[in-house]
N, C-alpha and C positions, 0 to 999 in steps of 0.2 A: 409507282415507279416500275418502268421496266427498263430489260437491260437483254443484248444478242452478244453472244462468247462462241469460241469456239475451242477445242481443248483434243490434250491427246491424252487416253487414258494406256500406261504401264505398270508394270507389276512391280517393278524397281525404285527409292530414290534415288540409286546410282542411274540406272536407264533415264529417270526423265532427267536427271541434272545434266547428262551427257548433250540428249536431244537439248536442252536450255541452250550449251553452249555452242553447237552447230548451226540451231537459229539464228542468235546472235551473230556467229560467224558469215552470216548470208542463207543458209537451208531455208526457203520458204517454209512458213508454219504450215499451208496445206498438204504440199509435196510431205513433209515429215508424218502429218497427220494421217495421210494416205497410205504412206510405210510403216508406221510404229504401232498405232492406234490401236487399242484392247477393245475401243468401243466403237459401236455400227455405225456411228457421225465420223469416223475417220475417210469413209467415201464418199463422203460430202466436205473432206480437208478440215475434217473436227467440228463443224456447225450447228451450232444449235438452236438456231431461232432463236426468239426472241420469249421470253421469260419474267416472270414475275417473282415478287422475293417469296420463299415456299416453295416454287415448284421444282428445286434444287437438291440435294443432302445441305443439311447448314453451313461445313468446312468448303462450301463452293457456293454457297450465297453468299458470305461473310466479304471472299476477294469481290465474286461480282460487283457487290451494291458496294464497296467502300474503297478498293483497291480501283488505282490510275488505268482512264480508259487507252489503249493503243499501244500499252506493252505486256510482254508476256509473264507471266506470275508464276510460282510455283518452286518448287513441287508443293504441291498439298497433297496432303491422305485424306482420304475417305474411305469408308466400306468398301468401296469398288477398287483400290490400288491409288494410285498415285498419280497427279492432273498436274498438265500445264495448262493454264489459262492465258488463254487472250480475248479482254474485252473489246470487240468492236464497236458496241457501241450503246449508250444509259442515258435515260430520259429520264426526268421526274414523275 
């Protein structure tokens, strides 16, 4: 199985719930990713290639491989702060 996401990492779950609802509102997820993003995928609009289940922390394999592809997910925590996820796209 693999799967391609792309995510914005914050230090907040007030911050990412806010960006949540900005997206929703119309805020492209790259645009956002490029302005908010704690992580160095954020200048590539949150990107992450293309992944296998493991190459992840497991609180962000868990939405990747089971959570609905083409909408945004989140907040989740991890070690690293707090992830919106958007799956672009999972293969078996």
């Amino acid at each position: 199985m693999k799967a391609s996401a792309r995510h914005i990492l914050v230090d907040s779950e007030e911050a990412c719930n806010a960006l949540k609802t900005e997206i929703a509102d119309g805020l492209d997820f790259s645009e956002a990713a490029a302005q908010h993003s704690n992580c160095p995928s954020g200048k590539s609009g949150g990107a992450l290639g293309e992944f296998s289940p493991g190459q992840m922390v497991p609180e962000f394999d868990q939405v990747v491989f089971n959570s609905e592809v083409g909408q945004v997910h989140g907040p989740v925590k991890t070690s690293f702060g707090f992830h919106l996820i958007e799956i672009t796209s999972r293969s078996e």
